[in-house]
Legacy VTK file of the C-alpha trace (Angstrom):
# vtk DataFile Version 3.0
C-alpha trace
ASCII
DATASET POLYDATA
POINTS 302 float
98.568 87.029 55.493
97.760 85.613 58.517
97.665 88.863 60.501
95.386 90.445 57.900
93.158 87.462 58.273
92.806 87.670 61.736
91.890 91.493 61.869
89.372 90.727 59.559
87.832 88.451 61.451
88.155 90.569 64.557
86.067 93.604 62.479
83.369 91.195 61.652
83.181 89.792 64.919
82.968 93.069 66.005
80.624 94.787 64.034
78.098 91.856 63.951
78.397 91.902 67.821
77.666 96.187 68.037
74.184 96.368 70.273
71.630 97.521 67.735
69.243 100.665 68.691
66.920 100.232 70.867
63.412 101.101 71.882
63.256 104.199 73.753
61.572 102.968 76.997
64.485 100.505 78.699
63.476 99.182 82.059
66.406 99.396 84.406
66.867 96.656 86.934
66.911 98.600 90.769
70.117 96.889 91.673
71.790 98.021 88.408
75.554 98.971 88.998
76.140 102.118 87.330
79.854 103.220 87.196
81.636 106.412 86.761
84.823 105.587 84.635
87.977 106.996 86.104
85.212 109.204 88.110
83.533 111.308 85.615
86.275 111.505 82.762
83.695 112.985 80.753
82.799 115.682 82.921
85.935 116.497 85.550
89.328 115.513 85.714
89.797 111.783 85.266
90.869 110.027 88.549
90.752 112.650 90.248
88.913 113.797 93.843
86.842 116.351 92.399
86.156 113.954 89.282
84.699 111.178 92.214
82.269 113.671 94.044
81.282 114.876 90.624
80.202 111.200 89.702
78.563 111.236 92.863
76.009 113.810 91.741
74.193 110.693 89.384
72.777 107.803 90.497
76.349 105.673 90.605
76.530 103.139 92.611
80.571 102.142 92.011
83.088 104.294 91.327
85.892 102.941 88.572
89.569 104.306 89.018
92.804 102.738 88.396
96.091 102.280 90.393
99.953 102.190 89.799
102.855 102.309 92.578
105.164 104.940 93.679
108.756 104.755 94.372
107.721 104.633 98.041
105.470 101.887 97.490
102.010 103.880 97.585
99.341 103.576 95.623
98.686 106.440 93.070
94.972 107.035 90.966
96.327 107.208 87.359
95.648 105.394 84.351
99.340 105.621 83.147
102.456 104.205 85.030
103.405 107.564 83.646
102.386 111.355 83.276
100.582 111.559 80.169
101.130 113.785 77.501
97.415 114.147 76.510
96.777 115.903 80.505
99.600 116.729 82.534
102.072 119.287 82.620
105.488 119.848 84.555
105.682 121.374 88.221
107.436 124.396 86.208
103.860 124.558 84.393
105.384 123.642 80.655
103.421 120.615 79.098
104.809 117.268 79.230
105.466 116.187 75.664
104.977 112.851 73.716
108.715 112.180 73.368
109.108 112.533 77.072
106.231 111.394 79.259
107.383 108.310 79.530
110.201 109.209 80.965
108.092 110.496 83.934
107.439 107.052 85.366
105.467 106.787 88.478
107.232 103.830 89.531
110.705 106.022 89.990
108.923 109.026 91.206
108.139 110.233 95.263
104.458 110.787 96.200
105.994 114.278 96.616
107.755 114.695 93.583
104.017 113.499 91.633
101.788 116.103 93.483
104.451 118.349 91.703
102.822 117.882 88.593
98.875 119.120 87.566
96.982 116.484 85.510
93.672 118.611 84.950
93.711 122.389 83.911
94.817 121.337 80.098
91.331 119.409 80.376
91.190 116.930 77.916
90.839 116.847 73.754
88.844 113.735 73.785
86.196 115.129 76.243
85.646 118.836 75.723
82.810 119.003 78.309
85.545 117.751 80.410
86.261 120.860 83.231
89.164 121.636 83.805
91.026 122.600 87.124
94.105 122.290 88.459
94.449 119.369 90.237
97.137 115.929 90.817
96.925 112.814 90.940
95.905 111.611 94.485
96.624 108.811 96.511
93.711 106.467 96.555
93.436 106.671 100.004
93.128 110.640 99.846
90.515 109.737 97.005
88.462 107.112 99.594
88.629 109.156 102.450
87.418 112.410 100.608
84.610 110.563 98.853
83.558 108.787 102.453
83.693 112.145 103.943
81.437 113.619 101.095
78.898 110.995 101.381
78.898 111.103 105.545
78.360 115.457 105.152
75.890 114.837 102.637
73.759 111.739 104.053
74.738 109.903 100.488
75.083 105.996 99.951
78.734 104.942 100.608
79.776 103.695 97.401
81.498 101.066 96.422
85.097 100.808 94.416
86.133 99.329 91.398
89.778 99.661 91.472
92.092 98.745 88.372
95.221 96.800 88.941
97.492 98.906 85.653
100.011 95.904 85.106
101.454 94.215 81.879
104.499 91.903 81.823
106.489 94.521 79.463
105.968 96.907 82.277
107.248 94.777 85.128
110.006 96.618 87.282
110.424 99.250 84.908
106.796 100.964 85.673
105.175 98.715 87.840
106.179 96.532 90.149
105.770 92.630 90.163
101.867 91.678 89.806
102.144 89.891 93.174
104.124 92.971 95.064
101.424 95.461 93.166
98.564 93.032 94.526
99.638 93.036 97.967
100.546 96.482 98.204
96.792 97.498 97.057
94.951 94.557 99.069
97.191 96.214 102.015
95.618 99.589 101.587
92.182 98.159 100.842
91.980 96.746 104.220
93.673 99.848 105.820
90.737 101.853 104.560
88.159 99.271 106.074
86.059 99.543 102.240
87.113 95.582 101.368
83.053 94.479 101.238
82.588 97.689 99.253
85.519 97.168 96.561
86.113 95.162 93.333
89.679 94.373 92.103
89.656 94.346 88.358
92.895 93.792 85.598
93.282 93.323 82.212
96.071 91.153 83.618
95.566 87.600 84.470
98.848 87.357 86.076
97.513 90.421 89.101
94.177 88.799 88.945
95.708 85.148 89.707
97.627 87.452 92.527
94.245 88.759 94.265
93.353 85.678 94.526
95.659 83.733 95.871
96.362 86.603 98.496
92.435 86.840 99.632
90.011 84.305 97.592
87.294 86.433 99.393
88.114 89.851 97.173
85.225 90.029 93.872
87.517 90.401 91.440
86.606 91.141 87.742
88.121 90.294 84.316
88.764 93.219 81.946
88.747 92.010 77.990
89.359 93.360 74.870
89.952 90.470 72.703
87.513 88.488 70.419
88.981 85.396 71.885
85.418 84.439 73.116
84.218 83.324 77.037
85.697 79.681 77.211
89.078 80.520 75.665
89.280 83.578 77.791
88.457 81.837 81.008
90.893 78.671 80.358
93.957 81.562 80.801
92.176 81.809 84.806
92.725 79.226 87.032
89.378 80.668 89.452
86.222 81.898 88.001
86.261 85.504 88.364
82.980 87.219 90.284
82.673 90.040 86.404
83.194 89.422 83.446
83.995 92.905 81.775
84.509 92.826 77.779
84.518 95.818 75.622
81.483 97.167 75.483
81.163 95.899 71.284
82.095 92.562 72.143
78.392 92.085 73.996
75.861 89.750 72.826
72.820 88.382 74.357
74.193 85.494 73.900
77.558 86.451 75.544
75.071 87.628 78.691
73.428 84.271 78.675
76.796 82.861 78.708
77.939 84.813 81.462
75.144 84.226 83.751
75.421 80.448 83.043
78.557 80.416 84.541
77.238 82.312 87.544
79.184 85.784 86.761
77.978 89.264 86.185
79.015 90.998 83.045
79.470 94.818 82.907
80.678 95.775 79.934
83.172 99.155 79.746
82.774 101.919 78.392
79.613 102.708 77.360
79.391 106.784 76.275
76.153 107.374 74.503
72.159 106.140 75.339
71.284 103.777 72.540
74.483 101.639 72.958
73.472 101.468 76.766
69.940 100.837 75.704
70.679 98.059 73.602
73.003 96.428 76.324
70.320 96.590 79.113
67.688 95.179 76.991
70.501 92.040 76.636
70.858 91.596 80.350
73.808 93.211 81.087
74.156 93.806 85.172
75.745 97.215 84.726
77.313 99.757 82.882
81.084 101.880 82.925
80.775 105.154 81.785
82.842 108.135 81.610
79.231 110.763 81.391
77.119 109.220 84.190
74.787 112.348 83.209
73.223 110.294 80.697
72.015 108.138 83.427
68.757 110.533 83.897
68.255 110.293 80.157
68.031 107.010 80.044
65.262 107.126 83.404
62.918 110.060 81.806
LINES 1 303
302 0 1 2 3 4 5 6 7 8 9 10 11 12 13 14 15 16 17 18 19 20 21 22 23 24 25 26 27 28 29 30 31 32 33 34 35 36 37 38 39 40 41 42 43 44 45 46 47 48 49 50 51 52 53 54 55 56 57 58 59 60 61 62 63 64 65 66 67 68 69 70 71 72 73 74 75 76 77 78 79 80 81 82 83 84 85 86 87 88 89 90 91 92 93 94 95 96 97 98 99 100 101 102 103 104 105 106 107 108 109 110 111 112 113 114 115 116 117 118 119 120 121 122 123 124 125 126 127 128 129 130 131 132 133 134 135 136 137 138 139 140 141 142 143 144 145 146 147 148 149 150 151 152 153 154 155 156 157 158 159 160 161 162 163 164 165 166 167 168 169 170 171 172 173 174 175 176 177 178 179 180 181 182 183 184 185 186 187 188 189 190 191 192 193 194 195 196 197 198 199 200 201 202 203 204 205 206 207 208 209 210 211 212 213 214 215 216 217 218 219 220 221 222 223 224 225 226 227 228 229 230 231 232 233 234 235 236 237 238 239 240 241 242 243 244 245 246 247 248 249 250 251 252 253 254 255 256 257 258 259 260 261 262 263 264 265 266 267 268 269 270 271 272 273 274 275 276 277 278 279 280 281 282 283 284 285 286 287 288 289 290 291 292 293 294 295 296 297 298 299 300 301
């Protein structure tokens, strides 16, 4: 009884807290932080190179990816600690399954064994304007350095990086290492790439967000949420105030936003796929936006 109770009261919360449409004219603030989720996942391969330039071709200003470790201890761009059943298939070209891709895990796999494996021609069900190519998942510093490169040839902003750390206790050791090893290991290539005052750490986690910090206060980190749990109860599980709040994108209120910025924090809310939800969330105050179709972007500005 008291489960059904409490998913009741998580629909209404959520459905009196959807953004209502909005007018069609939305003024958009000029230091707005637009961000292509996992690159472009609505467009190109998600976390992938060719998904990051594509993102590139809107006006983004960060681009969102996530991170899990290797068996040698380097960081991978994937959403799953494992290859996913919905994109990737085997080096031998069959398609990994749903009773078995968990059995690829990242975290027992070689940087050489993963290239093996393509996690883009299959394209994706969920996004059927979603291109598809072969392609693997990358290191993130073959992802930085290609994007860097991009933007030098092309005479385009540097962006800046939203990286998500992909940790849960259940997952500890098994297909991701300790939040404290995983936090190190990614602060460690953050400064090796020299894009530290250009990058956002961001978890779902608190236990990998406590880890940022007490490895470099200095690093803007941001809170993922999902819960209805509300802002105080949320931020009594922190023992720092975070420099984002990020809450699914229903969970948004104008007076959430008020809340927020209160408490001196930025709220972008993830992820944010058609123009009247983004409408409505601008009009509330929101400082910026994850989406996977940044295309909609020049809807939204015409």
């Amino acid at each position: 009884m008291k489960l059904l109770i409490s998913c009741l009261v998580l629909i209404l919360f959520l459905f009196g807290c959807q953004p209502k449409q909005a007018d069609s004219v939305v003024e958009i603030p000029e230091n707005f932080d637009w961000q292509g989720h996992r690159g472009a996942r609505g467009l190109m391969p998600e976390n992938s190179i060719p998904g990051f330039l594509k993102a590139l071709e809107y006006p983004i200003k960060t681009l969102e990816m996530d991170v899990v470790i290797s068996k040698d201890s380097q960081v991978i761009l994937s959403h799953e600690p494992w290859m996913s059943a919905s994109i990737c298939s085997k080096p031998d070209g069959s398609l990994v399954t749903e009773e078995e891709d968990k059995a690829f895990k990242i975290f027992q796999l070689t940087y050489d064994e993963i290239r093996q494996f393509d996690c883009g021609s299959r394209g994706n069900v969920r996004f059927p304007e979603q291109q598809s190519l072969p392609t693997h998942k990358p290191l993130l510093s073959e992802g930085v350095t290609e994007v860097e490169r991009h933007c030098k040839d092309y005479k385009i902003a540097l962006p800046f990086y939203n990286i998500e750390i992909k940790s849960q206790p259940e997952w500890d050791n098994i297909f991701t290492p300790e939040p404290r090893i995983f936090a190190q290991l990614l602060i460690d290539q953050i400064n090796r790439l020299g894009i530290k005052d250009r990058t956002c750490i961001q978890s779902f986690d608190v236990r990998a967000l406590q880890a940022v910090h007490e490895i470099d206060e200095t690093i803007v980190t941001a809170y993922l949420l999902e819960n209805a749990d509300g802002l105080e109860k949320n931020m009594e599980k922190l023992s720092f105030k975070p420099n984002i709040y990020s809450p699914y994108h229903a969970l948004v209120s104008a007076n959430l936003v008020e809340k927020v910025h209160t408490q001196k924090m930025r709220i972008i809310p993830w992820t944010v796929n058609d123009t009247i939800t983004m409408r409505g969330l601008i009009n509330m105050g929101v400082d910026g936006i994850i989406t996977d179709y940044p295309n909609l972007i020049s809807i939204l500005k015409n």
